[in-house]
Every structure is written in structure tokens, then in C-alpha cells.
C-alpha positions, -999 to 999 in steps of 0.1 A, spaced: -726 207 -266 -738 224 -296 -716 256 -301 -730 267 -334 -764 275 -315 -760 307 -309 -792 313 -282 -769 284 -263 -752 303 -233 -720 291 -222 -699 303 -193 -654 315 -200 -645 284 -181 -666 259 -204 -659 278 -234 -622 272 -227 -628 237 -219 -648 227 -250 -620 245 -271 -590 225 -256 -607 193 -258 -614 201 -298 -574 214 -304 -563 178 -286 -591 155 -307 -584 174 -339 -545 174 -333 -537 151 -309 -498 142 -313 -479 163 -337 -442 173 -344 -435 211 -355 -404 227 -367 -391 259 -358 -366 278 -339 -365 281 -297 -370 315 -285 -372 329 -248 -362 297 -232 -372 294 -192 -357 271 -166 -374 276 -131 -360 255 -104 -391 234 -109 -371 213 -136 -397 225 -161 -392 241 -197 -409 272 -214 -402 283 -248 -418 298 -277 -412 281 -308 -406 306 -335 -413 301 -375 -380 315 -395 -396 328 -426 -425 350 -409 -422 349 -370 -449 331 -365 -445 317 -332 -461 295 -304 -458 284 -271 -445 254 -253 -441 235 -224 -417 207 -214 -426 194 -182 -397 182 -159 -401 141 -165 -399 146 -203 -368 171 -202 -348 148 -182 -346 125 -207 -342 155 -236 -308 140 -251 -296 175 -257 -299 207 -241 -318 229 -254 -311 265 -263 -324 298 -274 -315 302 -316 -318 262 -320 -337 251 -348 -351 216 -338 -382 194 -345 -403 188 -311 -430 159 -306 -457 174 -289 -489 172 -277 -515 202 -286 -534 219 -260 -544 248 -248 -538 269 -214 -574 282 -203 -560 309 -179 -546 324 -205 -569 316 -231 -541 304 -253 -536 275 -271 -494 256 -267 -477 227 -273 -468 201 -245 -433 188 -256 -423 157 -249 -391 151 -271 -368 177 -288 -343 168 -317 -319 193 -339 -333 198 -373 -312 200 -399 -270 185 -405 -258 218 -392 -276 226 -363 -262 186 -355 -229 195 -362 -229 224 -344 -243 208 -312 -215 178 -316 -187 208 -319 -206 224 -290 -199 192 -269 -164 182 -277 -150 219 -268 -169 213 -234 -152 180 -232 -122 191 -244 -117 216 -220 -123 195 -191 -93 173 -197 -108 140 -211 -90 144 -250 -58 150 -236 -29 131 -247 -11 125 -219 -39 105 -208 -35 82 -233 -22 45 -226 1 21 -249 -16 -11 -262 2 -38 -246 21 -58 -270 6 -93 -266 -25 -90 -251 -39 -120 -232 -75 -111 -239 -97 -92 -256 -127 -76 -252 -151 -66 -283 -184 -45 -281 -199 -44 -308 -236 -57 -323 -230 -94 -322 -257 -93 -355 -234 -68 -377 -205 -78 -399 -178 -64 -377 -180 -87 -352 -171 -114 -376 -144 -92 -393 -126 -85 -361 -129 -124 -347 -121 -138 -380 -86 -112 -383 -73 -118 -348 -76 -157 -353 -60 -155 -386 -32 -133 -370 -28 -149 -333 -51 -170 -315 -61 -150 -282 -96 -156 -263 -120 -128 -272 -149 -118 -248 -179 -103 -270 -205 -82 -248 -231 -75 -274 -249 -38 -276 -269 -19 -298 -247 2 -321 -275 21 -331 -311 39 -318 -316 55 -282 -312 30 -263 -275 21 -281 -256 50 -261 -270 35 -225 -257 -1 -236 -221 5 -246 -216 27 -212 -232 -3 -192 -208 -30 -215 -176 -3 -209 -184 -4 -172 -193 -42 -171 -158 -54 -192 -137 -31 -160 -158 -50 -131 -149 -82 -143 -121 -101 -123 -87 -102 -132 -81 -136 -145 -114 -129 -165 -108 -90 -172 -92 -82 -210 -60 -63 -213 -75 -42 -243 -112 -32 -253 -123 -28 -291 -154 -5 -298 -167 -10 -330 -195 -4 -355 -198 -4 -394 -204 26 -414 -235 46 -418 -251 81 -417 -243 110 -389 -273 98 -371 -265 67 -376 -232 74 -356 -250 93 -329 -246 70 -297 -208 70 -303 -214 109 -299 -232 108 -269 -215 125 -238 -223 98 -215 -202 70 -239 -173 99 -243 -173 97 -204 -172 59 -201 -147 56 -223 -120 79 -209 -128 62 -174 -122 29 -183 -94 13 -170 -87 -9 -194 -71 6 -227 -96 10 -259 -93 12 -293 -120 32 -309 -131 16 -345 -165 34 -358 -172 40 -395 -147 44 -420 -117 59 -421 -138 92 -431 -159 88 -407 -150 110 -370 -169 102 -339 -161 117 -299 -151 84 -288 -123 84 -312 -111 117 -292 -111 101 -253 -101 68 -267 -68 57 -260 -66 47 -297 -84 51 -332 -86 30 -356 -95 40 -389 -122 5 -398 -126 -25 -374 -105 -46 -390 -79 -24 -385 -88 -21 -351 -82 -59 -351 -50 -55 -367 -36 -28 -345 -43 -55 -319 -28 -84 -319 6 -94 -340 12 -118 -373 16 -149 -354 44 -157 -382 53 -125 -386 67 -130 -351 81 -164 -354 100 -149 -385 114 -121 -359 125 -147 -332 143 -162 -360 162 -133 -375 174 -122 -336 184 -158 -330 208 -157 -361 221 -122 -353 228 -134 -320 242 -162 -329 265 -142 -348 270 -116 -328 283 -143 -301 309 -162 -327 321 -127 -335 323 -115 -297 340 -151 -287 363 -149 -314 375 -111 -303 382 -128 -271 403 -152 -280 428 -133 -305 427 -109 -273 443 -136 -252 466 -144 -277 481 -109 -280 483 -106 -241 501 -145 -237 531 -128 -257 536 -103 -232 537 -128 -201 575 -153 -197 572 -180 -183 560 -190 -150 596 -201 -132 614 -169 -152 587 -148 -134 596 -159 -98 635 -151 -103 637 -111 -96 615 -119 -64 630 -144 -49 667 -125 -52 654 -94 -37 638 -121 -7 677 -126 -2 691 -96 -4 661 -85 24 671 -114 46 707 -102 47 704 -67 51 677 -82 84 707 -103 95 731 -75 97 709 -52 115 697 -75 140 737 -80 151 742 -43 150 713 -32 172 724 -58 199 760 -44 200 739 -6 206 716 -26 229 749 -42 253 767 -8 251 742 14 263 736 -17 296 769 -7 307 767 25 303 739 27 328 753 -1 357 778 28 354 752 53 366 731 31 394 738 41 426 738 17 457 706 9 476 721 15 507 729 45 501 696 58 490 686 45 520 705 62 545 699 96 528 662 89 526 668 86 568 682 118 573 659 134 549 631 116 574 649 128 608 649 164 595 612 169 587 606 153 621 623 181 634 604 208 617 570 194 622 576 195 662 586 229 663 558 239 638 537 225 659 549 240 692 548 270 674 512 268 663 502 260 694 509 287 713 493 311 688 460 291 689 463 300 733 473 330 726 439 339 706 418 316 724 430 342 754 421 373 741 387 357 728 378 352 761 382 383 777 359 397 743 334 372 754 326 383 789 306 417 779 285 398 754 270 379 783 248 407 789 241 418 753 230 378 752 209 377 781 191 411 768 185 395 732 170 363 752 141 387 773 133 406 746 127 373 721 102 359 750 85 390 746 82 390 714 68 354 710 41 364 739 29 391 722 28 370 683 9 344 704 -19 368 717 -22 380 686 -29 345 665 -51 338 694 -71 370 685 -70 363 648 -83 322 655 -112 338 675 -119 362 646 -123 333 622 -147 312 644 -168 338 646 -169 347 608 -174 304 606 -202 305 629 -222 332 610 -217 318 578 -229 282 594 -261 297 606 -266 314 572 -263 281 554 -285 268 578 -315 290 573 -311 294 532 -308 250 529 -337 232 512 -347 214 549 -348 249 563 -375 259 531 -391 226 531 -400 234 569 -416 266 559 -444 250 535 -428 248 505 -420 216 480 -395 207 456 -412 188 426 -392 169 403 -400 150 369 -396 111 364 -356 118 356 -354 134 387 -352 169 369 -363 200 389 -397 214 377 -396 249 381 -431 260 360 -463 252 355 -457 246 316 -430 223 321 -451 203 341 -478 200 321 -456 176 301 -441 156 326 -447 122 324 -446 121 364 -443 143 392 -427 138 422 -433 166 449 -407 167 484 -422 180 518 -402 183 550 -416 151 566 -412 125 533 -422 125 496 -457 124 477 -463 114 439 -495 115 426 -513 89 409 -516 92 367 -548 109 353 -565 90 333 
């Protein structure tokens, strides 16, 4: 279409058309500097933003749909100066021309730096720098785990120390210590060295890279490899850069080492410098056991002087064992000349069987005596009373008899009246029967009426609900009738 003809008429729509298809051919890709300004998040996922020019406010718009910003590495904020790849475009119902984005970066060291101090407050506050979560290194590890760019000079560094120092089996899981994809590879190697079994799983994990630029460093800044790192189980030196050089991992690791061949030192022991150790605790030992068995024995010499001898020892005992045995002797003799006395005494005392005997008799005949006349005595006062009860008795015969006519009465009249009451209630029974007779389903059925019922037997009670029945059932009084399916 020739737009520079101008007796050619064209319609808003094609005139939009024609001049986004010329932005994209001209342009096509580009990446464009300059600071984010009004920044929109719908729930859609999507971004809008304008990107703003510093030195004159020059400013255009852009869009981020939500595939490209969930793989933005950053988050993106109003004031931030970065450097978006884009695609150019323009937005016909608007008549305006924007940027499709489809990566962001920070522009500039500070805006980087800012962004990095950004995330290590955020992490910081949530727990994952603190030191109590720290663990030792153990001492001796029995294997060790290295990730690290099996390419790079470190790796040979670190494996080259630790078998010069102690030889321990290493495990290498090679990343990328560098690029996008680096960060997603040393989470996946942190995660895969912890799911390893036991026999197989290190004691301690070494994360190293060489030196290089801030960028450079930038996977062992991402959040995601923070994250991985302070959830490992397994305890992890952190060994990136130089000694100059600061990273976030070196914050949630459990230790930081200022190069990788310190890392490797930190590590493992000096094989000999341990063997030298062993040595020097053996001779102090040693010594310490001369010097503590020598104590001992000038001990037992000082306490032999204070001990006689054996047969001098057993003199002052076995003289007090006589005196004891005399003093025994003596008193057993004395307490049988107390023990005969006092049998004497008592034979003295005892009085004669017989005696007891004939005084346990009269005793006997005497309370013979004054049970019988106790009981003569009781006896007449029992007649006596019996007696005079009598004569009391005879009146009541007629208070008795009365008592007896009026209690027939009584139970004559409570049994007309329960017969009343029974008749009551069988009438009341009847009546209700005959009600429940005329109001049961027989009784309605025999009037003309049907009881229809689904294929579950359900009551169907209107017409809509049995227009979805799958089967109807209908109940007269002389049997049951179901009607074939339509088809």
C-alpha cells in the first residue's frame, strides 16, 4: 500500500495497521534504557509501565505479558533504572506506539547493589542469616561433596589440597558457576547431594567458584540458591571469589571461606599434622601415668608406717572377747538364782485345785437359785399383762369388724370406677381405629387415587420431578402398573 499517494483513501483501522507493521519491520528487537514509572500489576499476571528518560522525561510505554514476567529474575519497581529487551509495536486502540518487554535487567553497579541489599534485608529478616542456625563442621568428615564447574581451576585446587592434607572420597556434581541458567543448577546439585542415601550422602558440602566481576558472581546472589542453601541438611562451606569478594550464600551458609582452597583447608586436617598430635598426647600420657603411678606408690608407703603388724593388731580384740565371755558367764549364773527364787515364791501363792473347785460349786448352786425365782417372778408379770390385754381386746372386736365393712365398700366402689375408666378408653381406641382406617393409603387408593414412585422406590409427588424419572411405577387399589419407556 502506497501511503505517500495522497488521493489513496485509507480507513483508522488500516492506517493503524500499516503503521505497526512499519514500527516492528523498522525496529524489530531492541533494548532501551530508562527508569520505570507507574508500574501496574493486575491479577492477570501481566505488567504495565512507562519507561521514563532521566535527562528530559521523555517517556514510553510498555508491556510485559505474564509468560515473560515470570521468568523476570528480579522484581521490578517504580524509580528502577534498568535496560529492557523488547519488542516494538504499537497499540491501535489507542493509537500509540509501546514496547513489548520480554526481559528486564538493573542498569548500572548501583542500581545492582541496591537490589542485592534489597534482597539480603528481606532474607535477613526472615530468619535464614541467623547464627544460631549455623552447624559445626564435623572434624573428620567421611565424604565430601564439591559443586563447583568441573572445567574451572577450583575444582582442581580443592581436590588436589584435600589429598595432599587427608585422603577422603570426594563426590563432584558439576554446575554452571556462571550465566542464567548457573543459579537453577547449583539449587538442583544442593537438593540432589541431600537425597542421596546415607552410605553415599557427604558429611559436608563445598560451593565454590573462582573470582570474577559482580555479574559474574550473580547466581551465588540469586534468592533461590540463598534458599537451597540454608535448607540443606548437610553443612556447607561457602567459597566464592576472593577474600574481597561477598556473595548471599556466604550469609545462609553454615561457613565462609575466604578462596576455595581455603575452603579445602578448613575441611579436612594435615594428615601429619594429626599423627604429630597422637604422638605428643601419647607421651604426655605416658607421663602423666609414670607420674600418677609413682604418687601412688610413695602414698602406700606413708600409710604402711601407720599399720603394726598383723598378729599385734588381733591382741586388744581378742582380750576384750574374754573379758565379754566372763562378764556372760556371771550373769547367766545370776539370772538363774533370780529365775529359782521367784518359782518358789509363786508355789507359795497357788492354791489347791480342789478347792477352786468346790467354790466354783457353790458359786454354781447360787445362781441356780436366782435364775428360778427370776423366772417365777417374770412369769407371773407376763400373765398378769397378758390379762389385762385381754379384757382391752374385747371392744376392739367391733371397731375391727366396722373397719372390715367399710374396706369392702371401698374396694366395690374403686372397682366400678376402673371399670368405667376401661370402657372410657375402648371407646377413645375405637374412634381413633376407624380414623386410621379411613385416612390409610388402601382406604385413598379405593377412592381413585395412585401412589407413583420412581425406580428407587422414591415418592413422586410433581409433575417436574417426574419428568426426570428414569421409571415410573404408579399403585392402584387392585395391584401395580408401570408403563413401558418412550422411545
Amino acid at each position: 500500500m502506497n501511503l505517500g499517494n495522497d488521493r489513496t483513501e485509507l480507513s483508522v483501522s488500516e492506517l493503524s495497521r500499516a503503521i505497526k507493521s512499519s514500527l516492528e519491520e523498522q525496529f524489530g528487537r531492541v533494548k532501551v534504557r530508562g527508569e520505570i514509572n507507574s508500574l501496574a500489576k493486575p491479577n492477570s499476571g501481566h505488567l504495565y509501565f512507562s519507561l521514563v528518560d532521566p535527562l528530559d522525561n521523555t517517556r514510553i510505554q510498555a508491556a510485559c505479558w505474564r509468560r515473560s514476567a515470570s521468568r523476570l529474575k528480579m522484581s521490578p519497581k517504580d524509580g528502577q533504572e534498568v535496560i529492557v529487551s523488547a519488542r516494538v509495536t504499537a497499540y491501535g486502540a489507542r493509537s500509540q506506539y509501546q514496547l513489548i518487554v520480554e526481559n528486564i535487567e538493573l542498569a548500572g553497579i548501583g542500581a545492582l547493589l541496591k537490589m542485592l541489599e534489597e534482597r539480603r534485608q528481606k532474607l535477613a529478616k526472615e530468619g535464614l542469616f541467623n547464627a544460631e542456625r549455623k552447624r559445626p563442621l564435623p572434624f573428620l568428615p567421611k565424604r565430601i561433596g564439591v559443586i563447583t564447574s568441573e572445567k574451572g581451576a577450583v575444582w582442581h585446587d580443592i581436590l588436589h589440597r584435600i589429598e595432599d592434607r587427608f585422603s577422603i572420597p570426594i563426590v563432584l556434581c558439576p554446575v554452571l558457576v556462571q550465566g542464567d541458567a548457573a543459579a537453577a543448577q547449583i539449587v538442583a546439585a544442593i537438593a540432589a547431594m541431600n537425597a542421596l542415601p546415607t552410605p553415599q550422602r557427604p558429611d559436608v558440602l563445598i560451593v565454590a567458584r573462582g573470582g570474577g566481576s559482580m555479574e559474574d558472581l550473580l547466581p551465588f546472589q540469586d534468592e533461590a540458591v540463598v534458599r537451597g542453601v540454608a535448607a540443606s541438611a548437610i553443612p556447607i562451606i561457602s567459597a566464592i571469589g576472593h577474600e574481597t569478594d561477598t556473595t548471599l550464600i556466604d550469609y545462609a551458609a553454615d561457613l565462609r571461606a575466604p578462596t576455595p582452597t581455603a575452603a579445602a583447608e578448613l575441611v579436612v586436617p594435615v594428615r601429619r599434622d594429626l599423627l604429630r598430635q597422637v604422638q605428643n598426647v601419647a607421651v604426655q600420657l605416658n607421663r602423666q601415668l609414670e607420674a600418677r603411678l609413682e604418687n601412688q606408690q610413695l602414698r602406700l608407703a606413708r600409710l604402711g608406717q601407720y599399720f603394726s603388724r598383723p598378729e599385734h593388731l588381733l591382741e586388744s580384740p581378742q582380750q576384750s572377747l574374754d573379758i565379754a565371755c566372763l562378764r556372760l558367764k556371771r550373769g547367766t549364773q545370776q539370772r538363774l538364782h533370780d529365775a529359782r527364787q521367784a518359782l518358789q515364791q509363786s508355789a507359795l501363792r497357788l492354791v489347791s485345785p480342789r478347792e477352786i473347785l468346790q467354790r466354783q460349786r457353790i458359786e454354781l448352786a447360787h445362781q441356780h437359785q436366782r435364775l428360778h425365782y427370776a423366772k417365777t417372778t417374770v412369769i407371773e408379770i407376763h400373765q398378769r399383762e397378758l390379762c389385762h390385754l385381754g379384757t382391752r381386746l374385747i371392744p376392739s372386736q367391733g371397731r375391727w369388724k366396722q373397719a372390715s365393712e367399710s374396706l369392702q365398700q371401698q374396694q366395690i366402689l374403686l372397682s366400678r370406677a376402673m371399670e368405667r375408666k376401661c370402657a372410657d378408653k375402648r371407646e377413645k381406641l375405637r374412634s381413633f381405629a376407624r380414623l386410621l382406617d379411613n385416612t390409610s393409603v388402601t382406604r385413598t387408593l379405593e377412592r381413585g387415587f395412585a401412589l407413583v414412585t420412581d425406580e428407587n422406590d422414591a415418592l413422586i409427588t410433581t409433575a417436574h420431578a417426574a419428568q426426570y424419572a428414569k421409571r415410573l411405577t404408579m399403585r392402584f387399589s387392585d395391584g401395580q402398573y408401570t408403563p413401558p419407556p418412550s422411545e
